[in-house]
VMD Tcl script that draws the C-alpha trace (Angstrom):
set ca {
  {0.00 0.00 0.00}
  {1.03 3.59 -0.51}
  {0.49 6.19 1.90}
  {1.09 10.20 0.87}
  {1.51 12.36 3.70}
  {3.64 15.74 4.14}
  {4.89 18.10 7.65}
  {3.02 21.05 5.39}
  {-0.15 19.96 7.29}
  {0.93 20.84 10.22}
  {1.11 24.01 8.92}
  {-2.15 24.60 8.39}
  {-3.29 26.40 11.91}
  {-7.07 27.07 12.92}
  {-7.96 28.43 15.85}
  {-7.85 26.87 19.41}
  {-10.88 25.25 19.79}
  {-11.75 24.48 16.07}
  {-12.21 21.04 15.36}
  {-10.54 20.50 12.06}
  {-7.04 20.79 14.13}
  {-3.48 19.85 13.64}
  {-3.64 16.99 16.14}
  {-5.87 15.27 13.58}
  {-2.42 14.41 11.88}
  {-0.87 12.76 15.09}
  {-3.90 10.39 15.50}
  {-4.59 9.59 12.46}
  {-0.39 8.63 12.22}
  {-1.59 6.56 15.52}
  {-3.70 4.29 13.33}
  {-1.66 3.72 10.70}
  {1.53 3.24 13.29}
  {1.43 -1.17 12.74}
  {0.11 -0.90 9.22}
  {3.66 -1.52 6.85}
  {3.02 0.85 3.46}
  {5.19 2.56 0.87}
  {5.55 6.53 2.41}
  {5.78 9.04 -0.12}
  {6.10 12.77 -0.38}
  {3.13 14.43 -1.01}
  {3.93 16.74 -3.90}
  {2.64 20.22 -4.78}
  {-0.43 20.16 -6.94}
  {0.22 20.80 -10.75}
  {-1.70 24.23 -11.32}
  {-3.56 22.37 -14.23}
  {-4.88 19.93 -12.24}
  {-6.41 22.21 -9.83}
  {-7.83 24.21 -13.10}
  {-9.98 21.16 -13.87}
  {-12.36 22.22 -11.01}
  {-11.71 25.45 -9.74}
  {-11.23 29.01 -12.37}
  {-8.19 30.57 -12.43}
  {-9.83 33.97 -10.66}
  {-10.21 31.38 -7.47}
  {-6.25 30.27 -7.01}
  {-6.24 33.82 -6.85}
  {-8.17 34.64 -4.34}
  {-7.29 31.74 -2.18}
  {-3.51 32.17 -2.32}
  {-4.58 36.19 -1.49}
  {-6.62 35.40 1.61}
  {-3.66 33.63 3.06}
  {-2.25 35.73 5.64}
  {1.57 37.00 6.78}
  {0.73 35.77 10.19}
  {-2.22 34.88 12.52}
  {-4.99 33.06 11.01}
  {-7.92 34.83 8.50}
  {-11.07 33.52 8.47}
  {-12.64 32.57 5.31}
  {-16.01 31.96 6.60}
  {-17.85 31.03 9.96}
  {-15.83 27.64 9.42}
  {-13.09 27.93 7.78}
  {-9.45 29.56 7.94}
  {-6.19 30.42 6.44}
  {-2.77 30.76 8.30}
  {0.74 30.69 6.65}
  {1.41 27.74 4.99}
  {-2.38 26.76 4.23}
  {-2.72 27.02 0.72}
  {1.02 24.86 -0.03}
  {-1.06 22.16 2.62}
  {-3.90 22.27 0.66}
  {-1.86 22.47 -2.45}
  {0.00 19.14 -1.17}
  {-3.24 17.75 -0.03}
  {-4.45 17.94 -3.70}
  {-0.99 16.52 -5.14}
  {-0.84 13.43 -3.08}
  {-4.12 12.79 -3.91}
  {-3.64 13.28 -7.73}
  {0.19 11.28 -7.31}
  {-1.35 8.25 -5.55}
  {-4.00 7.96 -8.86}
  {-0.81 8.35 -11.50}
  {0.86 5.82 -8.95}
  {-1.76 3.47 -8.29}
  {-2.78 3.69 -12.39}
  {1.05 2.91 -12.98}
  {1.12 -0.49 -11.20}
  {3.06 0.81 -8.04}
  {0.53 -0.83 -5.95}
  {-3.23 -1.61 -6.55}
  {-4.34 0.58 -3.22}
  {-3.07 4.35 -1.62}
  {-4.12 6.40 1.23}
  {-3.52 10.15 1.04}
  {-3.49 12.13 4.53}
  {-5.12 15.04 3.36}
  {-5.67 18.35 5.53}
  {-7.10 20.69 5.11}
  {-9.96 18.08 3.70}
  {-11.71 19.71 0.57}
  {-15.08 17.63 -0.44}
  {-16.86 21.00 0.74}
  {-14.64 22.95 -1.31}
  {-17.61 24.42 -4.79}
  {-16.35 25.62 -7.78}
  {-15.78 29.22 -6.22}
  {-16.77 28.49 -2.78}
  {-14.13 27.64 0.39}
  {-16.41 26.02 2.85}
  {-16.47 23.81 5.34}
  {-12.80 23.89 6.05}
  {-11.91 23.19 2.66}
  {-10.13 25.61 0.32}
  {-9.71 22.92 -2.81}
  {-11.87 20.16 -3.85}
  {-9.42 17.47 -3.49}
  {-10.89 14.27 -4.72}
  {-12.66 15.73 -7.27}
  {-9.74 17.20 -8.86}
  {-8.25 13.67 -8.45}
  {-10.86 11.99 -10.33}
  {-10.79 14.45 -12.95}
  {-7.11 13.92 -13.33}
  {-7.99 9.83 -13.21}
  {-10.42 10.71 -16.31}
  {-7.37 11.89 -18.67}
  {-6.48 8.25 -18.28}
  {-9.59 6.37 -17.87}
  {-13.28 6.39 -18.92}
  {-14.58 5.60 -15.82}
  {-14.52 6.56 -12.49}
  {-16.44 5.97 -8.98}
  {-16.37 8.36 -5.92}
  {-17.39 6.99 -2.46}
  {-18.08 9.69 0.46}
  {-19.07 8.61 3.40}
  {-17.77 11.62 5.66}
  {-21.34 12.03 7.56}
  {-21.47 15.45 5.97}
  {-22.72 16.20 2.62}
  {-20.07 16.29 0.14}
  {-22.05 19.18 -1.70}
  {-18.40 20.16 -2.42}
  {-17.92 17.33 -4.76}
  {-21.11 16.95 -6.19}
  {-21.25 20.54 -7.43}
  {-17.59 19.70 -8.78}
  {-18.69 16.24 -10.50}
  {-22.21 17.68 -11.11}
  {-21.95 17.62 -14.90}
  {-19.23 15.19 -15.19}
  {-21.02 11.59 -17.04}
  {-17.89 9.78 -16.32}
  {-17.80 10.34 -12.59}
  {-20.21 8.42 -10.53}
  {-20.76 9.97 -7.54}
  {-22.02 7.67 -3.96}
  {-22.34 9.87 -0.65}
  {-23.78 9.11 2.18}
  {-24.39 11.42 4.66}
  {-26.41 12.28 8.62}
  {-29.47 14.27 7.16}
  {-30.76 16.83 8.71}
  {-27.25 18.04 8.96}
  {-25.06 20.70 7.99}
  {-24.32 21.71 4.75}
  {-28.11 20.73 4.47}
  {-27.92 19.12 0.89}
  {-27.68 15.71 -0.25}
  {-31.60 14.29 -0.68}
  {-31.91 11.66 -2.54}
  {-34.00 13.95 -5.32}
  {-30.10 15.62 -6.21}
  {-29.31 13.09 -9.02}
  {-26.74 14.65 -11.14}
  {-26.70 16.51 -15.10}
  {-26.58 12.70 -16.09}
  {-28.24 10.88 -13.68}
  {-24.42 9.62 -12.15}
  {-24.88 11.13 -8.50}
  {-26.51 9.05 -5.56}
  {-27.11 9.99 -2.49}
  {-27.79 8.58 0.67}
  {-29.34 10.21 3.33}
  {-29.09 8.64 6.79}
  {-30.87 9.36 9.73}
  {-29.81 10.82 12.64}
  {-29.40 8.29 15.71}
  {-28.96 5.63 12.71}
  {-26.19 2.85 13.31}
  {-24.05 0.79 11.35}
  {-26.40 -1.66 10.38}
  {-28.65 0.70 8.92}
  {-25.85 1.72 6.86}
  {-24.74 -1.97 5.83}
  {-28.82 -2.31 4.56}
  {-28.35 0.68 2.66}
  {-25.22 0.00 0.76}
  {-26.11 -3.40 0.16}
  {-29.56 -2.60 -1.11}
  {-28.34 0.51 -3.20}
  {-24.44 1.96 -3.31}
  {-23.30 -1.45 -4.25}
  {-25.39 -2.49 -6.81}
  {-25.03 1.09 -8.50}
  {-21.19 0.71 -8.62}
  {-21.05 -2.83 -9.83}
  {-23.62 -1.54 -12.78}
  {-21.11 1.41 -13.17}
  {-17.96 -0.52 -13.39}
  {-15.45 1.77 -12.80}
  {-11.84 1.26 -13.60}
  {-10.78 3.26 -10.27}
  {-12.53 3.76 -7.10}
  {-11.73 6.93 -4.97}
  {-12.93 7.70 -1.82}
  {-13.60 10.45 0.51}
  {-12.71 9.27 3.60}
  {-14.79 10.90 6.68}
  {-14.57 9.42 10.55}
  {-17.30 11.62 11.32}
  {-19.97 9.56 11.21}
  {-18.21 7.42 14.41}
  {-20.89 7.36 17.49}
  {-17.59 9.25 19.57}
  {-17.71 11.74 17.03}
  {-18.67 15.59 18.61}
  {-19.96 17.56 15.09}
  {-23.22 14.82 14.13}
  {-25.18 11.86 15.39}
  {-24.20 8.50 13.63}
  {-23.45 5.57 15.62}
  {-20.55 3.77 13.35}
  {-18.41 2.17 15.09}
  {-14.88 1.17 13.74}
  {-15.75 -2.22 12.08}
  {-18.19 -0.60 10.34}
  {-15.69 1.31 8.44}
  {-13.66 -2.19 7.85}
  {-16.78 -3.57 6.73}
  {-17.35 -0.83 4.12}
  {-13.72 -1.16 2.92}
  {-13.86 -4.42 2.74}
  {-16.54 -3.78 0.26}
  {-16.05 -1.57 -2.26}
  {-12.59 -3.29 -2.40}
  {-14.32 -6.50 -3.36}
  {-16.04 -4.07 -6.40}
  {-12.91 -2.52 -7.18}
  {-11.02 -6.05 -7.12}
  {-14.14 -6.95 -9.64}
  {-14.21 -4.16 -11.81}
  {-11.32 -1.94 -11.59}
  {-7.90 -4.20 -11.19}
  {-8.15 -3.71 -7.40}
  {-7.20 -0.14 -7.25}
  {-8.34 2.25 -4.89}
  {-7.43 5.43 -4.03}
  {-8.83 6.70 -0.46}
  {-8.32 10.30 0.68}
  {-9.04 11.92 4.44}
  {-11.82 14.15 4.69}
  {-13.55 14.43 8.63}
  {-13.56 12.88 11.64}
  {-12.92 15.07 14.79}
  {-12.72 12.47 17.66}
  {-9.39 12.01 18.18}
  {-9.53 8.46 19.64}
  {-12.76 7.61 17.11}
  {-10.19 8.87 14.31}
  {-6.77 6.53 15.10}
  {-9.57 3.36 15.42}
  {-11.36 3.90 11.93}
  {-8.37 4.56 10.06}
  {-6.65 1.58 11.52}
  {-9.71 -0.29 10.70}
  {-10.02 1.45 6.85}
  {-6.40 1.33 6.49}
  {-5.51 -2.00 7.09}
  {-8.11 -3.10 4.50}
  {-6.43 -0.81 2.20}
  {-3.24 -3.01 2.91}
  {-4.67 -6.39 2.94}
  {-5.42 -5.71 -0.69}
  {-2.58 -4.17 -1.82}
  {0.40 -5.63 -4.04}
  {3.13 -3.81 -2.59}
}
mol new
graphics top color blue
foreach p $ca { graphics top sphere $p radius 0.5 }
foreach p [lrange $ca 0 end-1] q [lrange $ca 1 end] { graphics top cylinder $p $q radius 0.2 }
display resetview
């Protein structure tokens, strides 16, 4: 398995007290501590890539808003300190190295530690803590190669993000499942996509992990295998833990091995085994290191490295 990480997210600094925090890194290095993968470099993102979702007048404005010192806040959520743009920057070229990698026969499987997340990141909108919409840039870059290609989010929030950035995009299928009600309040079921190629899931609130298994058996699954990608990315939110402080899922850690395990068996199916998963939420520290773990060491069961 590959794993891209990089010290520029640590130097990405919200406020004391914001969730989204740097000590996200250190647990989430506590899960993958006894899990043996291939450590790379996270790269800075190629300009073009980031130009297949967001306008040129937007890398503008982000790499403005980033301050000399202190943080700035972008919105009620989200904020910039020195060094946050090259994070997210990095965050988008591990992401987009670990498809080239992964569609170059380095190893069937990758996991990207991505921060500042970005599947809230719209086409002109920072939101949500994001600044760049990371795995939808990745799958765009994936689509220069391939003809088809399936995104899995099942961060408990919306990945409105995402969608907007895969909204017209017929070679992109799009799965999310998310806590609804719930902040960013989209995601019903009714938001299908220019070409019918978006799904989502709403879950409700005080819902547990087998109401999720039900619903991925009885719909995500069967959508992908009639999709057949050649790649599988996914957005990969804790949040939806029952420890978790921002929503009201009760996942538990296996549940996340479960879901692995599963669209794993699709992409072993459809796709030559690869699978490229990227971190989005997940704000319980101790909740975070025991669903990576769980995630991660799917990731490197089926790897070929």
């Amino acid at each position: 398995m590959l794993l891209y990480a990089t010290e520029a997210s640590a130097r990405h600094i919200t406020p004391v007290g914001h969730p989204e925090r740097v000590d996200r890194i250190a647990a989430v290095e506590r899960g993958l501590a006894q899990i043996p993968a291939t450590r790379r470099e996270s790269p800075l993102a190629e300009e073009a890539d980031i130009l297949r979702c967001h306008p040129a007048r937007y890398l503008a404005r982000i790499r403005a808003a980033e301050p000399a010192s202190g943080t700035a806040q972008l919105d009620p959520d989200t904020w910039m300190s020195p060094g946050s743009y090259e994070a997210a920057s990095r965050a988008v070229g591990g992401a987009c190295a670990a498809v080239d990698a992964v569609l170059d026969g380095d190893d069937t499987t990758a996991f990207v530690i991505a921060r500042p997340p970005g599947h809230h990141a719209e086409t002109e909108t920072p939101m949500g803590f994001c600044l760049f919409g990371t795995v939808a840039i990745a799958a765009k870059k994936a689509l220069t190669r391939l003809e088809r290609v399936a995104v899995i989010d099942f961060d408990v929030h919306h990945g409105n993000g995402t969608q907007d950035l895969l909204w017209s995009e017929p070679r992109a299928l799009f799965v999310t499942s998310q806590q609804m009600p719930l902040w960013p309040g989209t995601g019903d079921a009714s938001e299908r996509g220019a070409h019918g190629q978006i799904l989502n899931l709403p879950l409700p609130p005080g819902s547990n992990g087998s109401h999720m298994r039900a619903a991925y058996e009885a719909q995500v699954f069967p959508t992908i295998d009639a999709f057949a990608p050649e790649l599988i990315l996914i957005s990969a939110g804790f949040d939806a833990h029952a420890d978790d402080p921002l929503a009201n899922l009760n996942w538990q850690a296996a549940d996340y091995a479960w879901l692995t395990r599963h669209l794993c068996d699709l992409a072993a199916k459809h796709a030559k085994g690869r699978v490229v998963s990227c971190l989005e939420g997940g704000y319980d520290l101790s909740a975070l290191t025991a669903s990576v773990a769980a995630h991660v060491t799917v990731l490197q069961e089926r790897s070929n490295g």
